[in-house]
Backbone as CSV, one residue per row, in Angstrom:
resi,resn,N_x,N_y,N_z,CA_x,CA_y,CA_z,C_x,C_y,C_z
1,UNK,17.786,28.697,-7.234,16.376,28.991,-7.423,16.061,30.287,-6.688
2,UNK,15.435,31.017,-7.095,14.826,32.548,-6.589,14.067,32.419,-5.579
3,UNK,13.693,33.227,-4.815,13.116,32.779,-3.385,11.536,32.666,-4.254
4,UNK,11.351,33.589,-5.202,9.764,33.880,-5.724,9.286,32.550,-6.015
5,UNK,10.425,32.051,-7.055,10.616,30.735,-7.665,9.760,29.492,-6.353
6,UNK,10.953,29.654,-5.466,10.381,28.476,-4.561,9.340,28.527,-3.784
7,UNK,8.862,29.914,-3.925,7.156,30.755,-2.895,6.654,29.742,-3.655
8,UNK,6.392,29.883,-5.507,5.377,29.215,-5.953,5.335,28.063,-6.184
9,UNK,6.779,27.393,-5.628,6.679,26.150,-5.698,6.029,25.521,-4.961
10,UNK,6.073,26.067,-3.696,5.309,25.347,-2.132,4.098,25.606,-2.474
11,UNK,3.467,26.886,-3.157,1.863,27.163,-3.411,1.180,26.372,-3.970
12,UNK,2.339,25.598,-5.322,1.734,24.455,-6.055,2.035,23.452,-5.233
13,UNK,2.941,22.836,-4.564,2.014,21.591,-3.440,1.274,21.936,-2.652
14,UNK,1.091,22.852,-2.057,-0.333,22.892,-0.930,-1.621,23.264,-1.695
15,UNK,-1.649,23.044,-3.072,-2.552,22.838,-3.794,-3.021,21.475,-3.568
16,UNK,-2.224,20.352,-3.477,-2.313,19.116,-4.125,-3.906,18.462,-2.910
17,UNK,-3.477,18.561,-2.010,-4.489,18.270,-1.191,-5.932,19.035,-1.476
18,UNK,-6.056,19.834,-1.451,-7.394,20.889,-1.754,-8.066,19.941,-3.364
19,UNK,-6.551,20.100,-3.902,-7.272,19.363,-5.323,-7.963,18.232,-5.161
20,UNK,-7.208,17.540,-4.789,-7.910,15.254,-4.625,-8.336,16.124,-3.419
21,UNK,-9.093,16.802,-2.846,-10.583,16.407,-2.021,-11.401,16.838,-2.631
22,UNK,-11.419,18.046,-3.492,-12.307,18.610,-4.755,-12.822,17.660,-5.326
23,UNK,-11.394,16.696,-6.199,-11.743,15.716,-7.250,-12.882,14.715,-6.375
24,UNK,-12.240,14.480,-5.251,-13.159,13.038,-4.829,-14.071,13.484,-4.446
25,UNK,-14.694,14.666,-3.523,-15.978,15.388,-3.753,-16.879,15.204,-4.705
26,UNK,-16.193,15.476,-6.062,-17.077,15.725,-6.647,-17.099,14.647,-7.853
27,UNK,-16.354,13.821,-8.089,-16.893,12.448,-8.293,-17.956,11.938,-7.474
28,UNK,-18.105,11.884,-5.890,-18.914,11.574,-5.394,-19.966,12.432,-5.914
29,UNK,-20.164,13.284,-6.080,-21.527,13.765,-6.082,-21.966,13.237,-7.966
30,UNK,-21.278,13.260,-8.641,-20.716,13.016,-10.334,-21.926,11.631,-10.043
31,UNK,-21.642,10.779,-9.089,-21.681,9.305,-8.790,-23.067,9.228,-8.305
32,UNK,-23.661,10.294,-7.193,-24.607,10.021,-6.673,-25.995,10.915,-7.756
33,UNK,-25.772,11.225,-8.489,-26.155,12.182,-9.655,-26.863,11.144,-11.212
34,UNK,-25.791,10.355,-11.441,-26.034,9.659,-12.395,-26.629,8.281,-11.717
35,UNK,-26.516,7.891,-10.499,-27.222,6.870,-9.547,-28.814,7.299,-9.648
36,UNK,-28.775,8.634,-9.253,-30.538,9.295,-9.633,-30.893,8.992,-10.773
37,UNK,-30.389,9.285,-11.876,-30.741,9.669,-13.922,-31.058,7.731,-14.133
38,UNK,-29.774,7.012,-13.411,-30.170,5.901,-14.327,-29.967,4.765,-13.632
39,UNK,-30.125,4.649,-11.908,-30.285,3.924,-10.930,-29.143,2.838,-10.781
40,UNK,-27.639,3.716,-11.740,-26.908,2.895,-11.850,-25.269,3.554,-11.273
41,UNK,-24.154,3.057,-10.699,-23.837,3.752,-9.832,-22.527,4.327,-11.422
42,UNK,-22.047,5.010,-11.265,-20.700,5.767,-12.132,-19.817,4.540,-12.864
43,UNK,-19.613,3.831,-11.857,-18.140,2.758,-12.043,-19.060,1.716,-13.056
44,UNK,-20.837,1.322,-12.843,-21.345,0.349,-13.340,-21.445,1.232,-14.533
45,UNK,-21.481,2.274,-14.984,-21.321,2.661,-16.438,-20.337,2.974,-17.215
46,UNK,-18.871,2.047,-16.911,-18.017,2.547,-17.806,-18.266,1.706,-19.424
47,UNK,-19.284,0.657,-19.204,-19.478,0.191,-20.844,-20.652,0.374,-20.906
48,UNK,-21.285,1.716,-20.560,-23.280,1.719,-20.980,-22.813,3.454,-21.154
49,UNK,-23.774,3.303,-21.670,-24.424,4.797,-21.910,-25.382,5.374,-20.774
50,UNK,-25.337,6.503,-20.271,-26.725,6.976,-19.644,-27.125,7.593,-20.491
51,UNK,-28.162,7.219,-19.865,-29.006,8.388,-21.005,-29.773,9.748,-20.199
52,UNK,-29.333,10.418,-21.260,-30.158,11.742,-20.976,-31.025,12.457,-21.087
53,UNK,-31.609,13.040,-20.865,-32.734,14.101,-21.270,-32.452,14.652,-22.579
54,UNK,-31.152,15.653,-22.015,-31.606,16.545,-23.174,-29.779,17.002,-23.207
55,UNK,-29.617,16.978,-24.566,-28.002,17.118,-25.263,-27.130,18.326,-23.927
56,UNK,-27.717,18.954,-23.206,-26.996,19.830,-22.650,-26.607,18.854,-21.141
57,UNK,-27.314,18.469,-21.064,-27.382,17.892,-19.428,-25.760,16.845,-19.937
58,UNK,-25.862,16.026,-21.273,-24.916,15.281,-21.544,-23.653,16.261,-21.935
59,UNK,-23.688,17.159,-22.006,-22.706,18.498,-22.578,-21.895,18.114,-20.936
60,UNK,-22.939,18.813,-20.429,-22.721,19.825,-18.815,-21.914,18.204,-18.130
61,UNK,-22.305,16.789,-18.229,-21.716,15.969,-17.504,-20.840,15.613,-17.903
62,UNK,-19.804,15.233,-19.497,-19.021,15.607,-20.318,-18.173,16.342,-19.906
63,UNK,-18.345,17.901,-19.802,-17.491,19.124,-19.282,-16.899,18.607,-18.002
64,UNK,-17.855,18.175,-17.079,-17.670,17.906,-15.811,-16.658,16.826,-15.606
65,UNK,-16.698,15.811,-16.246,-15.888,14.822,-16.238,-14.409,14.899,-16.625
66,UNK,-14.935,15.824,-18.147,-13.189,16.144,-17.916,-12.144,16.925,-17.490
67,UNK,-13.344,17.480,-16.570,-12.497,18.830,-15.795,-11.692,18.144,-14.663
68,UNK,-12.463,17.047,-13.997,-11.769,16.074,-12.990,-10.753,15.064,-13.474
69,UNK,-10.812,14.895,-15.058,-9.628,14.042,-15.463,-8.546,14.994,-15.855
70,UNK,-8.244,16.326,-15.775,-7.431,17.310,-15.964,-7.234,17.183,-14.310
71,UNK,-7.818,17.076,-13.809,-7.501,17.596,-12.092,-6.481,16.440,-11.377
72,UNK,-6.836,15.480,-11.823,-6.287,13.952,-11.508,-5.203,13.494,-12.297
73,UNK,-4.791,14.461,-13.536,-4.050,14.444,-14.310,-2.520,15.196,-13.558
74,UNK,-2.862,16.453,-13.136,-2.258,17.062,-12.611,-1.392,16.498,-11.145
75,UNK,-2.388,15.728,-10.946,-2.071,14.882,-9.602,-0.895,13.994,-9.764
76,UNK,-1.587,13.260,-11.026,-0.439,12.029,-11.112,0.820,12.038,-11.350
77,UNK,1.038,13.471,-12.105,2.361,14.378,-12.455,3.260,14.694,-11.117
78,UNK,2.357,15.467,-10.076,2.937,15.948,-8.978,3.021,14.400,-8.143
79,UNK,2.686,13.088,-8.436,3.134,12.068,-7.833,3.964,11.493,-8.385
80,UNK,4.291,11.856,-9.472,5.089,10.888,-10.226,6.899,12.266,-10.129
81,UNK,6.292,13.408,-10.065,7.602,14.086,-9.403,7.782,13.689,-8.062
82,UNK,7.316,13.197,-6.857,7.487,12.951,-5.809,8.023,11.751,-5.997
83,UNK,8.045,11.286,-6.300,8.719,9.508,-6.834,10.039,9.804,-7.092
84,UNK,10.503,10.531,-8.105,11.394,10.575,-9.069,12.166,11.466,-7.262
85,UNK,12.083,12.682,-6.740,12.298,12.996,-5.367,12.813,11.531,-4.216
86,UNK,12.296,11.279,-4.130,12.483,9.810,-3.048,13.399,8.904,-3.827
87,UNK,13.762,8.716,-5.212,14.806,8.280,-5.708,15.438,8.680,-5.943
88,UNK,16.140,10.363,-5.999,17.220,10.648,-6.005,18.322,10.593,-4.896
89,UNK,19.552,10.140,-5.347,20.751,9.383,-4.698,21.168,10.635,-3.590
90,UNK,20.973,11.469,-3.496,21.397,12.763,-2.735,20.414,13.098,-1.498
91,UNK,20.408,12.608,-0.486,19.353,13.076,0.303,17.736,12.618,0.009
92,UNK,17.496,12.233,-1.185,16.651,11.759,-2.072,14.987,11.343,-0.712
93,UNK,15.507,10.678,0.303,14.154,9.890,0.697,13.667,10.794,2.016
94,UNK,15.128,11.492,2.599,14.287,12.331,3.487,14.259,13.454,3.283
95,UNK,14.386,13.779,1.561,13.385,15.148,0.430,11.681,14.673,0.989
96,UNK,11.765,13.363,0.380,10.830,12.521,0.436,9.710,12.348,1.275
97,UNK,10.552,12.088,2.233,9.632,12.473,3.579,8.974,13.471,4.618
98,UNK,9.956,14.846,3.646,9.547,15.807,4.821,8.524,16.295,3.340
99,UNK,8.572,16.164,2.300,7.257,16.895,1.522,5.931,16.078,1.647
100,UNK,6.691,14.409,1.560,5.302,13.903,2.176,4.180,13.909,2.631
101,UNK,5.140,14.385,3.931,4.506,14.795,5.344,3.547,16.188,5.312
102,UNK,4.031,16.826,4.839,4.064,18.228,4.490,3.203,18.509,3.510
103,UNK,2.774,18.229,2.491,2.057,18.137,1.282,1.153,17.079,0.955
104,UNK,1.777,15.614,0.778,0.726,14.864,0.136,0.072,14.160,1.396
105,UNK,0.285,13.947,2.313,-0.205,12.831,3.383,-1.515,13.335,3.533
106,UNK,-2.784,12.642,3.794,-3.541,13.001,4.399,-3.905,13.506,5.508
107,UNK,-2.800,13.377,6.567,-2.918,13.842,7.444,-2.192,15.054,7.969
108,UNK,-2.025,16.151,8.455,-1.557,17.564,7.946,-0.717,17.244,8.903
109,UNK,0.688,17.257,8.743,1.770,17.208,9.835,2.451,18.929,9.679
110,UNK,2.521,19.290,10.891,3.011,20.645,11.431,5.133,20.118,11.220
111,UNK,5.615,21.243,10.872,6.733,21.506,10.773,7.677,20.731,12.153
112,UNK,6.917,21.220,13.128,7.472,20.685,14.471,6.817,18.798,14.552
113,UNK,6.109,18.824,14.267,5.777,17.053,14.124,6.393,16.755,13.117
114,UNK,7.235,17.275,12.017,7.842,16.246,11.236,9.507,16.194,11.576
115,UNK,9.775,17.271,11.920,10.951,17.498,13.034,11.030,16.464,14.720
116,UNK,9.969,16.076,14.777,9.975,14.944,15.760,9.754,13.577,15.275
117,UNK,9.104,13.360,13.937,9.107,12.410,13.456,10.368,11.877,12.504
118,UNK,11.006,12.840,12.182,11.979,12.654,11.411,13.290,12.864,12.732
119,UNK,12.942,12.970,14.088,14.199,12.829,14.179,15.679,13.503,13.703
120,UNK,15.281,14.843,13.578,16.398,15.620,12.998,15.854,17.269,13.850
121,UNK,17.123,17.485,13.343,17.665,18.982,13.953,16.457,19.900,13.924
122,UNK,15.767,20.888,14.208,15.341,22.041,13.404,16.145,22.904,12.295
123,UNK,17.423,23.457,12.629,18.336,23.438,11.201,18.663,22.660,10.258
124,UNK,18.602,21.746,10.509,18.532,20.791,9.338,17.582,20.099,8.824
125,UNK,16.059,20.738,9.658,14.821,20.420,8.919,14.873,21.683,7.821
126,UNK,14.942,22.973,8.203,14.430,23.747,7.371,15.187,24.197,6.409
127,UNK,16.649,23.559,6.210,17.388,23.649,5.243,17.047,22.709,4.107
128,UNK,16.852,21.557,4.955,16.180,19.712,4.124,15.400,20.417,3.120
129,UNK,13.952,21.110,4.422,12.498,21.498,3.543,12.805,22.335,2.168
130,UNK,13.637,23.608,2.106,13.774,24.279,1.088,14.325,23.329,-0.090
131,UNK,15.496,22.480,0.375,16.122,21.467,-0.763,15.349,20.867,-1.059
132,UNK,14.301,20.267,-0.731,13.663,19.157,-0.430,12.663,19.923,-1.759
133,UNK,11.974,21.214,-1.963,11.229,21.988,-2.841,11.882,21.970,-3.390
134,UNK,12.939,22.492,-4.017,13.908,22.980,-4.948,14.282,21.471,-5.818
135,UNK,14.395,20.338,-4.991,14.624,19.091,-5.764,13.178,18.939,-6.306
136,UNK,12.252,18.916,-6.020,10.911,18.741,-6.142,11.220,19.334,-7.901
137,UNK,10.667,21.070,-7.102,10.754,21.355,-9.010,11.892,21.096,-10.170
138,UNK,13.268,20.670,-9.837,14.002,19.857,-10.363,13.443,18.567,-11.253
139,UNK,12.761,17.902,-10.744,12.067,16.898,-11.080,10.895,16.977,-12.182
140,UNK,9.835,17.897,-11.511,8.586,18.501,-11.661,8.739,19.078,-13.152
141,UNK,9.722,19.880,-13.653,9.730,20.256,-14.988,10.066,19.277,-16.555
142,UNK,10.955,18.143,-15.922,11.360,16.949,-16.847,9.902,16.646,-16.943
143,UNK,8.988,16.242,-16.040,7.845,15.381,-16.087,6.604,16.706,-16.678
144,UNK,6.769,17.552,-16.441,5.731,18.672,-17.340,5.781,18.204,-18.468
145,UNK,6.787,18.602,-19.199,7.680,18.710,-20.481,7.507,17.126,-20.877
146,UNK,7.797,15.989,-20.314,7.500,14.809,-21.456,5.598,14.750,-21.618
147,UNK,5.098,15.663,-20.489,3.417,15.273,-20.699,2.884,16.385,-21.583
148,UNK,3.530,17.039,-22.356,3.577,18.008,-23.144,3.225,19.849,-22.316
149,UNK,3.559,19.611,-21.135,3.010,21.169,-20.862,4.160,22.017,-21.056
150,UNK,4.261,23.538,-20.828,4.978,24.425,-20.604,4.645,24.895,-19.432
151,UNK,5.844,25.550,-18.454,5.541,26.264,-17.749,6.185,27.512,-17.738
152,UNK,4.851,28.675,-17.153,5.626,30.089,-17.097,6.336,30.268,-16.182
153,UNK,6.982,31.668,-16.066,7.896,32.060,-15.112,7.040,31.772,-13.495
154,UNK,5.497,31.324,-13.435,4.858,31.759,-12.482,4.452,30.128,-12.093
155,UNK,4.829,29.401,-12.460,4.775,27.807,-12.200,3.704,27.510,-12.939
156,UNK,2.857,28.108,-13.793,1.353,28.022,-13.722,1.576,26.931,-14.948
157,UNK,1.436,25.792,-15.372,1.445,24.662,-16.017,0.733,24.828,-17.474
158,UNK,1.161,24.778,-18.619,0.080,24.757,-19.531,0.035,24.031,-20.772
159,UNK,-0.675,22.975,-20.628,-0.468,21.918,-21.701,-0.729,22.326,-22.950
160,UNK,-0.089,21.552,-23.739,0.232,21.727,-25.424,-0.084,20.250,-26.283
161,UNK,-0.617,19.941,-27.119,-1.611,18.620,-27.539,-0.703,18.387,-28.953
């Protein structure tokens, strides 16, 4: 893999976090929005209609909605490559654990805290970490490709229907 290659690989997980706090942001607000319009909370309208004012407001909440099911979409991909990571037979779980740590956890672990948590070398953390990406997008492109996307030379994902 090209060093450029694996720059944008790490760029697209330290996306992943920014994204699911966006998404859940703004569901919450999605939630506290339609709680105002129709005194009813998001989840109590998955078999009602709200109703709206006026065809745009239902446009504009529409748009909105499925911009967060594209966002959450994206998510489930980059979890479902982290899976397929933690099961491979080669090093597979502490790939696993140092992107974890590193990317999806909620809680932001520093290079040197996962090097104490993991109990391993510093050379053989930061050799792990690069493999550990490189297996990632290994993974990451099988699972694009059966959800119909392409990707460019630039990681940038782009679905096909």
């Amino acid at each position: 893999m090209t060093k450029a290659k694996l720059q944008n690989v790490k760029a697209l997980l330290k996306l992943y976090r920014k994204i699911l706090h966006s998404v859940n942001n703004n569901l919450y607000y999605l939630d506290e929005e339609v709680y105002v319009t129709s005194r009813r909370h998001l989840s109590d309208l998955v078999n009602s209609l709200v109703e709206f004012e006026t065809q745009e407001e239902k446009r504009n909440f529409d748009d909105r909605v499925n911009s967060y099911h594209k966002s959450l979409s994206l998510l489930e991909l980059l979890d479902k490559a982290a899976v397929m990571v933690r099961d491979y037979p080669d090093k597979g779980r502490i790939y696993y654990d140092i992107l974890f740590r590193y990317y999806f956890d909620n809680y932001i672990y520093t290079h040197e805290e996962i090097i104490s948590v993991l109990e391993i070398s510093r050379s053989n953390y930061y050799r792990y970490f690069d493999q550990a990406v490189e297996c990632f997008y290994m993974h990451l492109i099988p699972v694009l490709k059966s959800e119909n996307y392409e990707v460019d030379d630039d990681l940038v994902p782009i679905k096909y229907s």
